[in-house]
C-alpha positions in Angstrom: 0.0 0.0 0.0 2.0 3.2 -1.5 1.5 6.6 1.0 -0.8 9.3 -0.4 0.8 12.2 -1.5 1.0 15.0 0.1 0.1 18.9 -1.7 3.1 21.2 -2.7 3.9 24.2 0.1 3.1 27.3 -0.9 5.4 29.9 -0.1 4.7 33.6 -0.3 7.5 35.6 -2.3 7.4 39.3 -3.8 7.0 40.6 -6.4 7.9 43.1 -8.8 5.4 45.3 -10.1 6.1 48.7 -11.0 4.4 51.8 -10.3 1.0 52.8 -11.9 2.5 56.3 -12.7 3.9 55.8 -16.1 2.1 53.5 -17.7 -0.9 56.1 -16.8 0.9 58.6 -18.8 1.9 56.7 -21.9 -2.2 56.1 -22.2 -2.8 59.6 -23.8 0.2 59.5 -25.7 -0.8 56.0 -27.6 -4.3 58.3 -28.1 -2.5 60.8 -29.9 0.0 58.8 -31.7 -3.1 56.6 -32.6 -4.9 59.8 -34.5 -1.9 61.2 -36.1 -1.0 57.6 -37.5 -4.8 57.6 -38.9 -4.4 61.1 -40.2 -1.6 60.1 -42.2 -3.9 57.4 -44.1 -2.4 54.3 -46.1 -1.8 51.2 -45.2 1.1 52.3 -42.9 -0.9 54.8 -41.1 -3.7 52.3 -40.6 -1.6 49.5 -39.4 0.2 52.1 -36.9 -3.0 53.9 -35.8 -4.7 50.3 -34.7 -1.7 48.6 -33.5 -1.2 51.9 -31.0 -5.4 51.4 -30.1 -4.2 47.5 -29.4 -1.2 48.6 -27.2 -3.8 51.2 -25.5 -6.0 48.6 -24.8 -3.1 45.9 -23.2 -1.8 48.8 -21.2 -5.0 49.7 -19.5 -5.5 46.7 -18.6 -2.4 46.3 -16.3 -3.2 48.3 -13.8 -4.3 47.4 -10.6 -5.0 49.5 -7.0 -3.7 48.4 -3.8 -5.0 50.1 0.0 -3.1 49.4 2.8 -3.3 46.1 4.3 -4.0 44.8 1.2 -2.2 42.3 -1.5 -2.8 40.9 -4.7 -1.6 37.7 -6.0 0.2 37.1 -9.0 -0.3 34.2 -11.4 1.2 33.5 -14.9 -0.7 30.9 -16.7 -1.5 28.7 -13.4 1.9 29.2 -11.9 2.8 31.8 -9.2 4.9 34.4 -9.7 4.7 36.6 -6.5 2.4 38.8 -3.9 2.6 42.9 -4.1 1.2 44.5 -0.7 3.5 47.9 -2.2 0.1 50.3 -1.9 -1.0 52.9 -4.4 -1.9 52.5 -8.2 0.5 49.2 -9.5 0.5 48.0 -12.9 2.1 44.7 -14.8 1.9 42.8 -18.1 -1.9 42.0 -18.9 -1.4 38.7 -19.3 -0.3 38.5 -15.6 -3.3 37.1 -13.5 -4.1 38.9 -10.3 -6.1 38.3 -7.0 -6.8 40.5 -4.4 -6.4 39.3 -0.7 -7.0 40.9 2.6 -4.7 41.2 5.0 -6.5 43.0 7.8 -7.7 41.6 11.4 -10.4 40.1 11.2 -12.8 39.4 13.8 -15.1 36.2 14.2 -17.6 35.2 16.6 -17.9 31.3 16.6 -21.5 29.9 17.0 -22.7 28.4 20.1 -22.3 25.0 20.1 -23.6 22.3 22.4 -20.4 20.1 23.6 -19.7 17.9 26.7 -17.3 19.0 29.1 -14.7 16.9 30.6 -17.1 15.3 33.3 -19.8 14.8 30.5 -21.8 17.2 31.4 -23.5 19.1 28.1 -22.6 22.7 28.2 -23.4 25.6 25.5 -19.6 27.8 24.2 -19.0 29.8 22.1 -15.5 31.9 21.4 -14.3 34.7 20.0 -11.1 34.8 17.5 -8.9 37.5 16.2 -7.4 35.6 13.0 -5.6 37.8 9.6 -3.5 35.9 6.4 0.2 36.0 7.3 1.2 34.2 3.9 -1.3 34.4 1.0 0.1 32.1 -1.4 -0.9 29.5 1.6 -4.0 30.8 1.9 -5.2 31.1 -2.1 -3.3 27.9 -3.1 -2.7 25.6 -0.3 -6.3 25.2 1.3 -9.9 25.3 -1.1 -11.3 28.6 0.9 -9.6 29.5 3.5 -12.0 31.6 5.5 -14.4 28.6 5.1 -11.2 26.1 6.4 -10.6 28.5 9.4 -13.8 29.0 10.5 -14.7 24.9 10.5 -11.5 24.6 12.1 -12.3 27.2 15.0 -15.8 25.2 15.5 -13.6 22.0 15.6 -10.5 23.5 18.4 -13.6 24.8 20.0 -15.5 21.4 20.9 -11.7 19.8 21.3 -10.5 22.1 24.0 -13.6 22.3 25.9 -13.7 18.5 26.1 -10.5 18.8 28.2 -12.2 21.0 30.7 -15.1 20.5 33.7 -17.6 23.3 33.3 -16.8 24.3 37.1 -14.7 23.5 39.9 -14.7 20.1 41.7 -12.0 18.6 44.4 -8.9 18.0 42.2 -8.4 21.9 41.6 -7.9 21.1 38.2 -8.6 24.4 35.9 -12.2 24.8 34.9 -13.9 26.6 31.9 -15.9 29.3 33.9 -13.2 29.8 36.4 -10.1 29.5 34.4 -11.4 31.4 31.3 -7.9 33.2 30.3 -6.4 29.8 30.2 -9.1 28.1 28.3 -8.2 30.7 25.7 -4.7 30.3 25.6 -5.0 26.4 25.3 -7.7 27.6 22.6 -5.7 29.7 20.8 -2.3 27.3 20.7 -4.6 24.6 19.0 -6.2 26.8 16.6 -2.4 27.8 15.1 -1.2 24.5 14.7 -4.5 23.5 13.2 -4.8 26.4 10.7 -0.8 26.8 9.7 -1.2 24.7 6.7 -3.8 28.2 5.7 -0.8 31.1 6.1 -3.3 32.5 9.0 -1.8 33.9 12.2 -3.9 33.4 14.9 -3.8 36.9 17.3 -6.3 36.3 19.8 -8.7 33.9 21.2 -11.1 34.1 24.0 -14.7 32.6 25.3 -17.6 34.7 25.0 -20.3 32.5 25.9 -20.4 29.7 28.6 -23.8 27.8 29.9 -24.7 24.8 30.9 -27.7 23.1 28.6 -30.9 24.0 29.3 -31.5 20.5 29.9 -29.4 20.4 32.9 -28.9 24.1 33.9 -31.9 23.7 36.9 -30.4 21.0 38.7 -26.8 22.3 38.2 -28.6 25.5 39.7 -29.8 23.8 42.3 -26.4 22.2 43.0 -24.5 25.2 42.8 -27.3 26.6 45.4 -26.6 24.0 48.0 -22.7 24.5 47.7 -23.0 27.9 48.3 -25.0 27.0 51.6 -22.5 24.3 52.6 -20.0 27.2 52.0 -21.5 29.7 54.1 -22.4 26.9 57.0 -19.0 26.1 57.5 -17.9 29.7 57.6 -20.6 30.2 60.1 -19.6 27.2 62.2 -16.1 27.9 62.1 -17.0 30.9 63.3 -19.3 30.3 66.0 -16.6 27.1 67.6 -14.1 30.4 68.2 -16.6 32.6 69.9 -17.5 29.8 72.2 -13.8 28.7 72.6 -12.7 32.3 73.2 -15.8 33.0 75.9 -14.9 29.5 77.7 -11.2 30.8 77.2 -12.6 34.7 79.3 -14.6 32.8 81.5 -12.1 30.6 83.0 -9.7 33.2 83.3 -11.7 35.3 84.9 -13.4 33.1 87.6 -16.7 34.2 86.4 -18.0 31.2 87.1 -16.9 27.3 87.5 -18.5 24.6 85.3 -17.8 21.5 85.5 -17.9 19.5 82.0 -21.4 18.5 82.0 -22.7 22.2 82.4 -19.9 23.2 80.1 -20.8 20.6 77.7 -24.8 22.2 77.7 -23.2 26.0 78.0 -21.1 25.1 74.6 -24.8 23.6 73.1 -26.6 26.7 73.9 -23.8 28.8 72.4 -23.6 27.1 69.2 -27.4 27.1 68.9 -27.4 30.4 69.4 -24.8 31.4 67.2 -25.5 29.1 64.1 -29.3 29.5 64.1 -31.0 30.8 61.1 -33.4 32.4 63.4 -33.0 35.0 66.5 -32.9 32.7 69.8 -36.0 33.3 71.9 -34.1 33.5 75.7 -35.4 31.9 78.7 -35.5 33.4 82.3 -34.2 30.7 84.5 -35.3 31.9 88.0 -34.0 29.1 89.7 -30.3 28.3 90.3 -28.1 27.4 87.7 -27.8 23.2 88.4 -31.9 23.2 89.5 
């Protein structure tokens, strides 16, 4: 079983057009060579007169514009010859083919896609990337459409990086997609230039700009995330309340307010802690009596 082959690189390489200026103005000069050649009449003049109109014709159509951040590709008969970014009013033979290209930043917004995180747990993502062309003979000849390439690759790193994540945290302290987002991207963005190199696209920025759980799961992950949060704030509040009775037992002693022996301790430290960790104001009792009757 023979390999299959693999396409030819593309590398970009300059090339030498001239400047528009000239050619633009040879054009009235063919013009008024052209008439004066037809004035002269005869075969001679004739010949001279249309072969000038031919030579008008060829010339105006080598000329080409380029704005900044812009390029045109240059072809001769399938093969390529070179890419011109010089800016301005460029011109070259009119049998040269030519392409324009952009290479500003452009700015893309991925859809939001349903994916499962790293638990399994279906999520809704989408990111933002900041992509231009670096090389565009990579990016006419080495890939069929390469904004249509990129932009399947983006949904493609998207799904594959956030398969490596859990949508929140959990005990391992591994990083997490909604806590950990500037990481996500970076991971994000490292994939996406290896995956679209083989385009001559750079790969400036990437970033998540939309991160949900499916709405077929977000109310009980809701719920969850509810009752963490109070597990959370419980054991701040118990924490809490075991110093205040510590340091009260602590004043107490040293004082010689009073002597308790461990049972009464044991009930003092129970009232305490009810009192402290109740959701609701504790309602006090009078006790008129002595304080073991």
């Amino acid at each position: 079983m023979s390999d299959a082959p693999s396409i030819n690189r593309s590398t970009e390489r300059a090339f030498g057009g001239i400047g528009g200026g000239l050619p633009l103005l040879s054009l009235p000069l063919m013009l008024i060579a052209a008439v004066w050649c037809f004035k002269l009449g005869g075969p001679p003049g004739v010949l001279g007169g249309a072969g000038l109109i031919v030579l008008f014709l060829l010339t105006s159509c080598g000329f080409y514009s380029l704005q900044p951040n812009e390029a045109y590709v240059v072809t001769l008969f399938g093969t390529y010859v070179g890419t011109d970014r010089r800016t301005g009013l460029r011109w070259v033979l009119p049998w040269y083919g030519r392409k324009k290209i952009s290479l500003r930043v452009r700015n893309v917004t991925s859809e939001t896609l349903k994916v499962n995180d790293k638990r399994g747990n279906p999520i809704e993502i989408a990111a933002n990337i900041v992509w231009r062309v670096s090389d565009t003979a990579q990016a006419l000849f080495d890939v069929d459409d390469y904004v249509t390439f990129v932009n399947i690759q983006i949904e493609t790193g998207l799904r594959e990086t956030a398969s490596h994540y859990a949508y929140d945290h959990d005990d391992s302290g591994e990083p997490t997609l909604r806590a950990d987002a500037a990481h996500v991207g970076d991971r994000l963005e490292k994939d996406l230039r290896t995956r679209i190199a083989v385009a001559g696209v750079a790969i400036d920025e990437a970033h998540l700009m939309h991160l949900a759980y499916a709405p077929e799961i977000a109310g009980s992950m809701l719920k969850r995330q509810q009752a963490e949060a109070v597990l959370a704030a419980r054991r701040t509040i118990v924490a809490g309340a075991v110093g205040m009775v510590e340091h009260a037992l602590q004043q107490l002693s040293e004082r010689d307010v009073v002597v308790l022996d461990d049972e009464r301790r044991a009930a003092m430290v129970s009232n305490l802690l009810v009192v402290l960790c109740a959701d609701r104001e504790a309602q006090p009792v009078v006790n008129t009596g002595t304080l073991y009757g």
